[in-house]
N, C-alpha and C positions, 0 to 999 in steps of 0.2 A: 514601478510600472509606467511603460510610458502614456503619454496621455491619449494620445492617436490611437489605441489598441479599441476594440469592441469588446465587452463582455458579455455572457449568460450564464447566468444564475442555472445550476444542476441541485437537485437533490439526491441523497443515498440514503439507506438507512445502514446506520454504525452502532458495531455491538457499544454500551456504554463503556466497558473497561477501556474500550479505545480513544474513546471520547475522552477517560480522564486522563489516559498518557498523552494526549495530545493536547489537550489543556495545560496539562504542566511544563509543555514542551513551549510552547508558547506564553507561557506567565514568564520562564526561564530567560524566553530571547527577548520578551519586550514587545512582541507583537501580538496581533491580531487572530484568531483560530483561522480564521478564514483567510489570512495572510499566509500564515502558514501551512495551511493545508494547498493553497496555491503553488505555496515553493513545495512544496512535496512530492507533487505533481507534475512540475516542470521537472523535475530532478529526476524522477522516477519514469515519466516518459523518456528524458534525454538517454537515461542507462539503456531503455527496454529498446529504442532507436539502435542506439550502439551495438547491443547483441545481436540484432537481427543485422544487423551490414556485413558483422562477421561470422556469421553464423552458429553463433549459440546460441540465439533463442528459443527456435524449440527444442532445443535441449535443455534449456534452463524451467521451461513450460514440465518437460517432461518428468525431470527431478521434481519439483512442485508436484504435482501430481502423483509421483509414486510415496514421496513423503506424507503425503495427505492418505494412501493409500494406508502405509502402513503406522500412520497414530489410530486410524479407524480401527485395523487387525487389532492391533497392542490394547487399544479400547476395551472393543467385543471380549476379547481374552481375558482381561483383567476383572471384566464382569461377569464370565462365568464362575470364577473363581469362588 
């Protein structure tokens, strides 16, 4: 990180199971959760930058979305059962 950069501290709240994949993800590299969660972030904005230049983002929005649509159906259905 360079030194000149400004930071601020965000909070979220993160189901635990994610917490402990990313804990282990970071015992693995050697770093810091919050090191890590930073590179995650830059990574993950750089990609969501990239799709929208070319315009797959909302489409990538939109598969997101229909997928989350349909574990909910598959859900409901499997608890009628």
């Amino acid at each position: 990180m360079e030194e000149n950069k400004k930071y601020q501290n965000i909070t979220f709240h993160c189901p635990v199971e994610l917490v402990a994949r990313i804990d282990r993800l970071a015992e693995k590299g050697d770093v810091p959760r919050s090191k890590l969660m930073l590179n995650m972030v830059e990574v993950s904005l750089d990609f969501l930058e990239s799709t929208q230049k070319v315009g797959i983002f909302q489409l990538s929005l939109l598969l997101r979305d229909a997928a989350d649509s349909l574990k909910n159906v598959s859900k409901r259905w499997k608890e009628k059962k």
